[in-house]
N, C-alpha and C positions, 0 to 999 in steps of 0.2 A: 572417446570410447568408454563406454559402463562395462565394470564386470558384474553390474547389477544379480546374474542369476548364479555367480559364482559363491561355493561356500565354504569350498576348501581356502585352507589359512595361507597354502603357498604354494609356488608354482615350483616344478622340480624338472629341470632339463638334464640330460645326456647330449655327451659331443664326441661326435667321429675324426679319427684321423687316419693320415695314412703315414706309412715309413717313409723316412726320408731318403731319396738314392745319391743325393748328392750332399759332399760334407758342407759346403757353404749353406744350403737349407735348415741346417741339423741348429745354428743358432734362431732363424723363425718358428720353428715348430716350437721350440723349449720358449718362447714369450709369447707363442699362442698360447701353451699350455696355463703360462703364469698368467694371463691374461683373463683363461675363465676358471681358474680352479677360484678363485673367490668366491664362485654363484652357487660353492656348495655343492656341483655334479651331481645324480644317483651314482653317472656313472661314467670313465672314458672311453671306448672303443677303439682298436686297431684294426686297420680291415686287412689282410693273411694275403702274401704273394706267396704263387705254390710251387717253384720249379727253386732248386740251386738257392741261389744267392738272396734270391728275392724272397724266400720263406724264412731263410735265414733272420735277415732283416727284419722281417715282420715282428718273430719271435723276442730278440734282442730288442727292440720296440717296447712293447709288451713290459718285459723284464727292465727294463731301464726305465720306465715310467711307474711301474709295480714299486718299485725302490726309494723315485724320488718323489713320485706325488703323492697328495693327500687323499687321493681321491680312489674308490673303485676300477680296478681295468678290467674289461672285458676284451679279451681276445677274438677275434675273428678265427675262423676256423673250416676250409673247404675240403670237400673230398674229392676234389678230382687233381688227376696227376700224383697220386700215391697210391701205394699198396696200403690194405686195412693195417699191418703189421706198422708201416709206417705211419699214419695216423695216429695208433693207438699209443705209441711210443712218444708224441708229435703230445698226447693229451697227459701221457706220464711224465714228461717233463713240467709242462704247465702245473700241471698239483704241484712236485717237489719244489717249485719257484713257489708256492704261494697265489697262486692264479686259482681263483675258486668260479670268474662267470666268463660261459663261451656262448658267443654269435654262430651259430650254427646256420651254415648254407652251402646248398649244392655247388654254387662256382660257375666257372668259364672252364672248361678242357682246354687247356692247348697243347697236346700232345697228341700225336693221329694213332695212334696207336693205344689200346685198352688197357687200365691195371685191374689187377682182381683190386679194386678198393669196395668200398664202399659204393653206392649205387647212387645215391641221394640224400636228399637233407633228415630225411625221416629214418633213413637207416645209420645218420650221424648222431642224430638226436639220442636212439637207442645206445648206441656204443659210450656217448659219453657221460648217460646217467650210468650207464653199468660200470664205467669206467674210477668215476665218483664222484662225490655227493658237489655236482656240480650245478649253479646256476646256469640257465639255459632260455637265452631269446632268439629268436627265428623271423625270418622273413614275411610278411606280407605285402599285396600285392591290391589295392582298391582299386587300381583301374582293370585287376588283371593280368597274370604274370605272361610276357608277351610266348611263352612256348607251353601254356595249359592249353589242354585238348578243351575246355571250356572253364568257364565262371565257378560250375557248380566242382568239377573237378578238381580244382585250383582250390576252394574253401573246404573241401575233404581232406585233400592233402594238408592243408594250415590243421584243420581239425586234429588227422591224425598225429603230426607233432606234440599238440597240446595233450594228446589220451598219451603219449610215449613220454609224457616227463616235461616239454618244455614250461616255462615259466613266465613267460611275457613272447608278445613281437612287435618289432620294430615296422612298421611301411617303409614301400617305395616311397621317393617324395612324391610328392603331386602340388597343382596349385589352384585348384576348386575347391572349396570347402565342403560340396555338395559331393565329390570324389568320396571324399574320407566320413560324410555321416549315411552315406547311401551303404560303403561296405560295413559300418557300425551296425546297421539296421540287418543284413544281411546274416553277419555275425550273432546278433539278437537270436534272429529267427533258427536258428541251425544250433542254437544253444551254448553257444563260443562266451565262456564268462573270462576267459583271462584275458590280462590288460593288454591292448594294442595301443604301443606308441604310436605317433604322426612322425612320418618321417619332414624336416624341413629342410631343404634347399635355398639358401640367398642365391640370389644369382649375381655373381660377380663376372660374367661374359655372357650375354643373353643370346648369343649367336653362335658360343660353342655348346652352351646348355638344348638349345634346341635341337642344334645336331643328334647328341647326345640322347635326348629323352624320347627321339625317334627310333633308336634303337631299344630302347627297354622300355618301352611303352606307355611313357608319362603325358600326356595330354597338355598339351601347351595352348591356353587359351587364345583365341583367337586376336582379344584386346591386347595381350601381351604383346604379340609380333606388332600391332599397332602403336602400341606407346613409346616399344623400343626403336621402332623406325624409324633413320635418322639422327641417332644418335652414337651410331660406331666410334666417330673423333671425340665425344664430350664425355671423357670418364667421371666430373664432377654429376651431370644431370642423368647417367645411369645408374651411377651409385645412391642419389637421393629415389629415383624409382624406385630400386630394385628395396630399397629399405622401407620405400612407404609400403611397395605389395606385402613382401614378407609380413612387415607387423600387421597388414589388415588380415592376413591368414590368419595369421596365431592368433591375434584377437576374436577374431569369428569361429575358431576353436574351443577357445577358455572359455566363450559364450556358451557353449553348445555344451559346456561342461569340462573340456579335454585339461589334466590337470600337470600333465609329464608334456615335454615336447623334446624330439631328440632330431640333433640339429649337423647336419654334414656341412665340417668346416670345410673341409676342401686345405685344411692346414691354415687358412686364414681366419684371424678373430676380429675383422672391422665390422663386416659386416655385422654376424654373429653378436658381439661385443653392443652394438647398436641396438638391437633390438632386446637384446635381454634386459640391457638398463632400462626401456624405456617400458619393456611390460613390469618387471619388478617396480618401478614410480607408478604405475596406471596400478596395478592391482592393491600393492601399499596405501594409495590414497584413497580407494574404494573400501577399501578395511576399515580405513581409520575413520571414514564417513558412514559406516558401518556401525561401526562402536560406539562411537558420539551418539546418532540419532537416536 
């Protein structure tokens, strides 16, 4: 693979995790982390459990990674299942730690009953430039966020974050390349200049990811359910698939220009770990056949 039309000098990935609930996990996560803090991060991300214990955790997350790594944290950050009072308090702790960038998203409710919180991600957005002088990246959505009244609605909403302060946004995953440069162009057109990461996905269970991407609206090619066929018992010849798709994504990305790629470990670096080596060699030797010529 060429990164012939590439000119940027290096590629810059961001990686997702989530808290750990069990203390036997809490040693994988910490040699995931050690695992990609070498590649340099922009940045690491926590994604926010919002009831009791689970928000708890998130935050301690957060703070204990803030501490020991070298890298940028971004906190995750939802509004539902709180009061605005509690939020706001929720984004006053994060400064006094040291916490300067938040993942701002509307959430899951799971509480049947209403808080006066906050409404949404756009009335999160506001609260926490007011709150202070915080970085701020937000959700997008290229195939479509599955609960938008429509396409056009869904790219007003991204819009309106971007005019209230936000700073970047992350995508959904997706695994069409034509997904992620069709809402580029969309973006274009609608006058959207700030950066949108790709969100990436490895698929390390192709049969629980499917489930999954049926609920939040990710488009699962129809070759995929065909390559993966029959290979439930053989976790050596799904882990070599799911590594050659991932890197033919990201390559047909960097092609297209894409220069950041921000990657949901799922708290696992094999995967992950895999492909970052192998675009950092492919894009290195393209340089240096660059310079030479």
């Amino acid at each position: 693979m060429s990164f012939y039309k590439k000119e940027n000098e290096k590629l810059n990935y961001s990686f997702e995790f989530f808290p750990t609930t069990q203390r036997e996990d809490e040693h994988e996560f910490w040699r995931v982390v050690g695992n990609l803090e070498p590649f340099d991060p922009t940045f690491f991300s926590v994604t926010y459990g919002a009831l009791g214990s689970a928000r708890k955790k998130s935050l301690e997350t957060v703070y204990e990674l803030h501490t020991h790594a070298h890298t940028q944290i971004a906190a995750h950050l939802t509004v539902v299942d709180a009061t605005q009072s509690e939020t706001d308090f929720i984004l006053e702790s994060l400064w006094n730690h040291g916490i300067r960038h938040i993942v701002a998203i509307t959430g899951d409710a799971r509480r049947k009953y209403s808080l006066k919180g906050y409404q949404n991600s756009l009335e999160l957005v506001k609260a926490i430039k007011k709150a202070g002088d915080f970085e701020v990246s937000v959700a997008a959505y290229p195939e479509v966020h599955p609960k938008a009244q429509s396409p056009e609605s869904d790219l007003e909403l991204l819009k309106a974050k971007f005019d209230a302060g936000a700073d970047r946004a992350i995508t959904q995953y997706f695994f069409e390349v034509d997904a992620f440069l069709r809402f580029r162009d969309r973006l274009a057109k609608a006058g959207i200049t700030n950066p949108v990461i790709p969100g990436i996905l490895p698929i390390h269970d192709f049969f629980k990811v499917k489930n999954f991407s049926q609920r939040c609206g990710a488009t699962i090619p129809d070759y995929y359910s065909l390559h993966f066929s029959g290979m439930e018992g053989n976790i050596a010849a799904q882990h070599q698939l799911a590594l050659d798709l991932a890197l033919e994504l990201c390559e047909k990305l960097i092609e297209e220009g894409v220069d950041q790629l921000h990657f949901y470990t799922l708290n696992r670096s094999d995967l992950v770990l895999e492909i970052v080596k192998q675009l950092n060699y492919q894009f290195s030797q393209e340089n240096y056949f660059q310079n030479v010529a």
